[in-house]
N, CA, C and O of each residue as an XYZ file, in Angstrom:
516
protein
N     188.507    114.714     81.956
C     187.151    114.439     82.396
C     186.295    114.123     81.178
O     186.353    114.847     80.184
N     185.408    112.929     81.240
C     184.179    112.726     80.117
C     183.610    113.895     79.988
O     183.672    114.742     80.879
N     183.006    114.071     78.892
C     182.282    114.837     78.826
C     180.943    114.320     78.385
O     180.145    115.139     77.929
N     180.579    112.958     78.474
C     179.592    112.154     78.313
C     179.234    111.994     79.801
O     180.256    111.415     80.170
N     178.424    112.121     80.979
C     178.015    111.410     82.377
C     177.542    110.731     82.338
O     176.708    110.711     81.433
N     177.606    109.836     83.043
C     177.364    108.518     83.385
C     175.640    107.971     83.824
O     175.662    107.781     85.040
N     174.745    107.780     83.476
C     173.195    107.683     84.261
C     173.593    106.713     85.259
O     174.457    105.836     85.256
N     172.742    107.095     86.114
C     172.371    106.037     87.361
C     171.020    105.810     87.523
O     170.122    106.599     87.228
N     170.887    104.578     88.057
C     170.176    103.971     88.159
C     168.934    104.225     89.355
O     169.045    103.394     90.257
N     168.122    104.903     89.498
C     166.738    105.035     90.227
C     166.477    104.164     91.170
O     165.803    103.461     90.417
N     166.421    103.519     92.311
C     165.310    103.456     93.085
C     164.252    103.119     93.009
O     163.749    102.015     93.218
N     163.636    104.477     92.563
C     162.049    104.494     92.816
C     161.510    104.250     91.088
O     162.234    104.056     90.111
N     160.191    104.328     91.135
C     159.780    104.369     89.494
C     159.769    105.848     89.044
O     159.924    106.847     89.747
N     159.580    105.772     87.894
C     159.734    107.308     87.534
C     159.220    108.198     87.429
O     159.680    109.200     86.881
N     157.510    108.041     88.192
C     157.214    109.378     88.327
C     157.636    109.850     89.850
O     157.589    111.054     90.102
N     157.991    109.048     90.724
C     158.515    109.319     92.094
C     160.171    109.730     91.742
O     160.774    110.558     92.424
N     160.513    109.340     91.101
C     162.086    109.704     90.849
C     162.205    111.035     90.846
O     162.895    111.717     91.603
N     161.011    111.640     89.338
C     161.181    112.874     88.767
C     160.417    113.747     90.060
O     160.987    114.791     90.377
N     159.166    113.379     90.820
C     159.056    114.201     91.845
C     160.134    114.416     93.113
O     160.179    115.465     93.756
N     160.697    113.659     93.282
C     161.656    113.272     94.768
C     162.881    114.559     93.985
O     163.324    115.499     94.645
N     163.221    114.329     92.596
C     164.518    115.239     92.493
C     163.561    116.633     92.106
O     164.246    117.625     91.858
N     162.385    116.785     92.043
C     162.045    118.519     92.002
C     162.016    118.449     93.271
O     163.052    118.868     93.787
N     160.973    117.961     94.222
C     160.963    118.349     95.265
C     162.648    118.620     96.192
O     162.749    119.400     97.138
N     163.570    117.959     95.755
C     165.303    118.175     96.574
C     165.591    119.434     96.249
O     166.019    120.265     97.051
N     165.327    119.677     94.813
C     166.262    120.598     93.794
C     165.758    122.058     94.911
O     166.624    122.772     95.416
N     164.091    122.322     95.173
C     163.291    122.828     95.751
C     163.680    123.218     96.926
O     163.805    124.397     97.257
N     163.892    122.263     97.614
C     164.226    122.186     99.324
C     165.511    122.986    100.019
O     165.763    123.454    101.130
N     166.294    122.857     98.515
C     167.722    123.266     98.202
C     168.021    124.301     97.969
O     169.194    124.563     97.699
N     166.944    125.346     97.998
C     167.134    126.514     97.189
C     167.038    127.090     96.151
O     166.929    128.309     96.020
N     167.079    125.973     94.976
C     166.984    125.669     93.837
C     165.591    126.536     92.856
O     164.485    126.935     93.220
N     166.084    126.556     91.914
C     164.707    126.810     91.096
C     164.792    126.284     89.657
O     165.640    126.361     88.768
N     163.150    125.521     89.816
C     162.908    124.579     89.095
C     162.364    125.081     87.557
O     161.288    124.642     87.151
N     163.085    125.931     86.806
C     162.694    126.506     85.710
C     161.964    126.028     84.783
O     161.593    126.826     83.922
N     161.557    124.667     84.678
C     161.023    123.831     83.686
C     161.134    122.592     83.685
O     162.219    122.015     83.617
N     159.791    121.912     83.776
C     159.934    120.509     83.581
C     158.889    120.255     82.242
O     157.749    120.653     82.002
N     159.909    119.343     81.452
C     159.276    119.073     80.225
C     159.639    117.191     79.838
O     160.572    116.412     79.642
N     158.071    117.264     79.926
C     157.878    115.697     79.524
C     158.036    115.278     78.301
O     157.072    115.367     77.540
N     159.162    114.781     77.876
C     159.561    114.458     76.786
C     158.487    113.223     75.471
O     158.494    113.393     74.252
N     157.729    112.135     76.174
C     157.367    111.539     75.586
C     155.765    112.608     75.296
O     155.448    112.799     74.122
N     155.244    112.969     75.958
C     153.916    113.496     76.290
C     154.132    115.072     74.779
O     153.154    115.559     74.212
N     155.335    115.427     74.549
C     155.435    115.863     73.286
C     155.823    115.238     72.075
O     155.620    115.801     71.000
N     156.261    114.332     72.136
C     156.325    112.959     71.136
C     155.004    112.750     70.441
O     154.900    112.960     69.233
N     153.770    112.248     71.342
C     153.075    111.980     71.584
C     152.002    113.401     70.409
O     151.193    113.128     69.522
N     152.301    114.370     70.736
C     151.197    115.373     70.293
C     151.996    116.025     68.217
O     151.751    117.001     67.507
N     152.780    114.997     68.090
C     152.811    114.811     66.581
C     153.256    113.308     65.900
O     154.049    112.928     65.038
N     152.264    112.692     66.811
C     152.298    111.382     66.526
C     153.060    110.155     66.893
O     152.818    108.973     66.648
N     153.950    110.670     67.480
C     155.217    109.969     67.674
C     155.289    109.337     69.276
O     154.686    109.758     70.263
N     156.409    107.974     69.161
C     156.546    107.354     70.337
C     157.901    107.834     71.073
O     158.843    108.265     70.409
N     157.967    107.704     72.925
C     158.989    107.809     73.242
C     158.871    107.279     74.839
O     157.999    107.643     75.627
N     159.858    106.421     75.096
C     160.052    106.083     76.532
C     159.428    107.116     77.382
O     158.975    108.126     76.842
N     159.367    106.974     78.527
C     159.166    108.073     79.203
C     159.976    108.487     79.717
O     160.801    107.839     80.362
N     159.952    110.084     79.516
C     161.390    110.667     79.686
C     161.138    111.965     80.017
O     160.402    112.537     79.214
N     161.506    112.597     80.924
C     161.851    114.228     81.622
C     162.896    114.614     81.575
O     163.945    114.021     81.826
N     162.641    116.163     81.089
C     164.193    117.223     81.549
C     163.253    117.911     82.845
O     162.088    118.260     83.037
N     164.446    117.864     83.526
C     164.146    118.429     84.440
C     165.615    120.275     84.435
O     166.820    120.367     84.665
N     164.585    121.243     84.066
C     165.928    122.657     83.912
C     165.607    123.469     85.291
O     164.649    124.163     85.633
N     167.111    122.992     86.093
C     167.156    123.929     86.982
C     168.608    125.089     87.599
O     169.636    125.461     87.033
N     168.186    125.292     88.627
C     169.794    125.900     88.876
C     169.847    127.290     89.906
O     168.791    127.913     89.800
N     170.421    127.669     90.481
C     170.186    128.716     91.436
C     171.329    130.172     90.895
O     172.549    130.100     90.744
N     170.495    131.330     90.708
C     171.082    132.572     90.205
C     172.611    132.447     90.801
O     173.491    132.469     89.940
N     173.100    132.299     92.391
C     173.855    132.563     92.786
C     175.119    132.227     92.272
O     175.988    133.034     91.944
N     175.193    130.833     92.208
C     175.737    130.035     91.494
C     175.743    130.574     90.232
O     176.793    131.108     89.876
N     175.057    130.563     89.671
C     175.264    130.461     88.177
C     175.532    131.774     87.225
O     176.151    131.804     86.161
N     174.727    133.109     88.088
C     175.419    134.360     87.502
C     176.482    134.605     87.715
O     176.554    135.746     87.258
N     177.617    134.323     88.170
C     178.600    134.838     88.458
C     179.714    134.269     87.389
O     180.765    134.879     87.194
N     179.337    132.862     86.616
C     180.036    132.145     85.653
C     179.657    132.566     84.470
O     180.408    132.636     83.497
N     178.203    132.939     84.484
C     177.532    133.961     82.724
C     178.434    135.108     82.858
O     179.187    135.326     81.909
N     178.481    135.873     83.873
C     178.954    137.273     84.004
C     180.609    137.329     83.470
O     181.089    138.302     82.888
N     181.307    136.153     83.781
C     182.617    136.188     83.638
C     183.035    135.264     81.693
O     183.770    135.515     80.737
N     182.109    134.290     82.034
C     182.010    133.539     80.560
C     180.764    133.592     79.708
O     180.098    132.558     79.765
N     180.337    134.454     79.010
C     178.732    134.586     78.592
C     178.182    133.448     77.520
O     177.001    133.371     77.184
N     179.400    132.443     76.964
C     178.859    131.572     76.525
C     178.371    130.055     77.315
O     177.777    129.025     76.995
N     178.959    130.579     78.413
C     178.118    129.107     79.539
C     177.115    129.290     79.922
O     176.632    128.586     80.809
N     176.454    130.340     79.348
C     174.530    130.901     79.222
C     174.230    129.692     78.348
O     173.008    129.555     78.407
N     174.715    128.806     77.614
C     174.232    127.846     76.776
C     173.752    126.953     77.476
O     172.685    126.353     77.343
N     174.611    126.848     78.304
C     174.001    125.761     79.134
C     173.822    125.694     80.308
O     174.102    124.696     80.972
N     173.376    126.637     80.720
C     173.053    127.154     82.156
C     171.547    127.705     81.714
O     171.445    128.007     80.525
N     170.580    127.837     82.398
C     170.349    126.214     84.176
C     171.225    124.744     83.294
O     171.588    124.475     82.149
N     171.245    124.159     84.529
C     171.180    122.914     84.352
C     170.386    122.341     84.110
O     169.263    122.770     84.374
N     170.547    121.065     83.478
C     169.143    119.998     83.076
C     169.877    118.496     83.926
O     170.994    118.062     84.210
N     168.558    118.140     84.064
C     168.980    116.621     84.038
C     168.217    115.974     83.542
O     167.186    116.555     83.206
N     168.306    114.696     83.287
C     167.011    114.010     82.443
C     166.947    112.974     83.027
O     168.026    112.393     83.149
N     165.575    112.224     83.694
C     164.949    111.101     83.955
C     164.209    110.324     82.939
O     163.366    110.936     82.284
N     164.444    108.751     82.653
C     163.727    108.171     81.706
C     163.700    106.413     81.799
O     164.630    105.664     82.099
N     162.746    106.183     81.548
C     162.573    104.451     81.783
C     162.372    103.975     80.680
O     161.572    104.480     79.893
N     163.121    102.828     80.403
C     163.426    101.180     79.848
C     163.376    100.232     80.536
O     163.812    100.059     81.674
N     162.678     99.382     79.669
C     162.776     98.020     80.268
C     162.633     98.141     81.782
O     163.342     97.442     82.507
N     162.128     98.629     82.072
C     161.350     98.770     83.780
C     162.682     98.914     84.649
O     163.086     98.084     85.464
N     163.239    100.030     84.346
C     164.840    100.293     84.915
C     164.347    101.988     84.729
O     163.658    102.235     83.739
N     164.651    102.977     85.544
C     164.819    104.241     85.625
C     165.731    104.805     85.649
O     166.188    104.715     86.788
N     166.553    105.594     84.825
C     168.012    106.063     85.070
C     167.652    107.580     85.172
O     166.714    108.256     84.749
N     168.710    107.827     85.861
C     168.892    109.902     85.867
C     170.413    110.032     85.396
O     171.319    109.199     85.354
N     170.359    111.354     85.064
C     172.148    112.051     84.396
C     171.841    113.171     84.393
O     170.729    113.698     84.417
N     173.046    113.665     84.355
C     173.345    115.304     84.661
C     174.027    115.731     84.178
O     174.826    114.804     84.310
N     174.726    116.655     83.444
C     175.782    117.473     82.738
C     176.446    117.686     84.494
O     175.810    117.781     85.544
N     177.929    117.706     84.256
C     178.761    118.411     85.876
C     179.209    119.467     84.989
O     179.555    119.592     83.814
N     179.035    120.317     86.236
C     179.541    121.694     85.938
C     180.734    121.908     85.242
O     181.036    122.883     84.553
N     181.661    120.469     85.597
C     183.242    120.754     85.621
C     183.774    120.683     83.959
O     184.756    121.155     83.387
N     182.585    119.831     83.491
C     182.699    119.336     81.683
C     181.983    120.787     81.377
O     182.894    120.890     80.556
N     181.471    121.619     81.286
C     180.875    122.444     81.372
C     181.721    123.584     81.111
O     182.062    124.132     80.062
N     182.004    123.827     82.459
C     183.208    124.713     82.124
C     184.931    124.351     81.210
O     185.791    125.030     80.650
N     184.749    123.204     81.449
C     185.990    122.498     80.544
C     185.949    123.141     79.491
O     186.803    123.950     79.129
N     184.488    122.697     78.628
C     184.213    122.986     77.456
C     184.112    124.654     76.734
O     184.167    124.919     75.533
N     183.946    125.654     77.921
C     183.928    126.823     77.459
C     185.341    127.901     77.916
O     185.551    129.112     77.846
N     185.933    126.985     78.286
C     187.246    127.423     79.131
C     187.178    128.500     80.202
O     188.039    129.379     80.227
N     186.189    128.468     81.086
C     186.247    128.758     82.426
C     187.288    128.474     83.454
O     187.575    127.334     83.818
N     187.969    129.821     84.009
C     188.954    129.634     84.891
C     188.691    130.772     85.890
O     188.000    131.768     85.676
N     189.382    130.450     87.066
C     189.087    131.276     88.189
C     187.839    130.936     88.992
O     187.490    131.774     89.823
N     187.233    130.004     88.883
C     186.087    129.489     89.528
C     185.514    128.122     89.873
O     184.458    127.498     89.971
N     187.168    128.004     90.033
C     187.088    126.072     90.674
C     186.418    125.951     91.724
O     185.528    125.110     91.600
N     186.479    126.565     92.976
C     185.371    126.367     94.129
C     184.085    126.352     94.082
O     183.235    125.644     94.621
N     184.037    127.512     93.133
C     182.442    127.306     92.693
C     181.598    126.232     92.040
O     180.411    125.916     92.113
N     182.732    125.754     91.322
C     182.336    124.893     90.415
C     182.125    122.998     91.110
O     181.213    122.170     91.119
N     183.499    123.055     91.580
C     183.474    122.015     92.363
C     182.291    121.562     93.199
O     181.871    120.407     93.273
N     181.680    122.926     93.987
C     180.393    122.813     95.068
C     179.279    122.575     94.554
O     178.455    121.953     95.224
N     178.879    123.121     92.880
C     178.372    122.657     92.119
C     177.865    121.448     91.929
O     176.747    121.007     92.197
N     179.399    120.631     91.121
C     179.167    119.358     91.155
C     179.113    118.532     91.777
O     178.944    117.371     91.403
N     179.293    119.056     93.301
C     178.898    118.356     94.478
C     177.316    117.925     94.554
O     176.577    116.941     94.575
N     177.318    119.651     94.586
C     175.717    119.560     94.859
C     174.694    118.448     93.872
O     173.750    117.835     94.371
N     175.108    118.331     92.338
C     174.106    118.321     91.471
C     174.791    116.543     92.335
O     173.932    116.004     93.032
N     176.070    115.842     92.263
C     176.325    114.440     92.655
C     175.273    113.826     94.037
O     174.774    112.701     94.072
N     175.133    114.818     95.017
C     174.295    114.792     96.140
C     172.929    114.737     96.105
O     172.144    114.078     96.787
N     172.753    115.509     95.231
C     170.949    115.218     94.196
C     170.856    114.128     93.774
O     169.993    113.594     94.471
N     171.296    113.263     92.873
C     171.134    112.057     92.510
C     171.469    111.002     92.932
O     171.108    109.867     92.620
N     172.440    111.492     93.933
C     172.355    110.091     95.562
C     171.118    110.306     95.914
O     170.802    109.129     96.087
N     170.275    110.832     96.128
C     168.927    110.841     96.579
C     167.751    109.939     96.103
O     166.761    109.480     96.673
N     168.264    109.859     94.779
C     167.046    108.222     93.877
C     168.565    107.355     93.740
O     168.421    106.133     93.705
N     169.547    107.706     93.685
C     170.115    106.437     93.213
C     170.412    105.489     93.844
O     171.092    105.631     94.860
N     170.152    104.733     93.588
C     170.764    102.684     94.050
C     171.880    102.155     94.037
O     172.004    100.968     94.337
């Protein structure tokens, strides 16, 4: 499996993108731990940047049970995804759970994981084109 994901391509423009996937993440159960506008801190030491969001989320259920067993996949747990526009094109991406756990050698929690990366793939069918 990559461990690079793939962006897709948006739909909508990007401040509807980045609302449509809080509001899913939301609807879902989800909790939306942080959204941080990437250019809008660029911006406050001078600096330029596309416009761009992390969006950090993720649901305890899910996700304590993989800290509890692997405590270094606390690194990257919540999840993030990031929304950002070029050239009047909007893309989204996501870390999958499955590179995730690849990377910290998580075993015993393929179902979990799998439903995971269902879920986060089912989120971004939601803006994607």
């Amino acid at each position: 499996m990559a461990d690079t994901p793939t962006p897709r391509r948006s739909k909508y423009g990007y401040a509807e993108t980045v609302e449509r996937l809080s509001t899913t993440l939301r609807n879902a159960g989800n909790s939306v731990f942080a959204t941080i506008d990437q250019a809008a801190a660029a911006q406050t030491v001078g600096l330029t940047l596309r416009p761009t969001t992390v969006i950090i989320f993720g649901n305890p259920k899910a996700g304590t049970p993989l800290m509890a067993a692997f405590p270094q996949v606390a690194l990257e747990l919540p999840l993030r995804l990031v929304v950002w526009e070029q050239d009047g094109d909007v893309q989204v991406v996501a870390t999958q759970m499955s590179a995730i756990a690849q990377r910290y050698g998580v075993t015993g929690f393929d179902a979990q994981i799998a439903a995971i990366d269902h879920a986060v793939a089912t989120l971004l069918d939601t803006v994607a084109s």
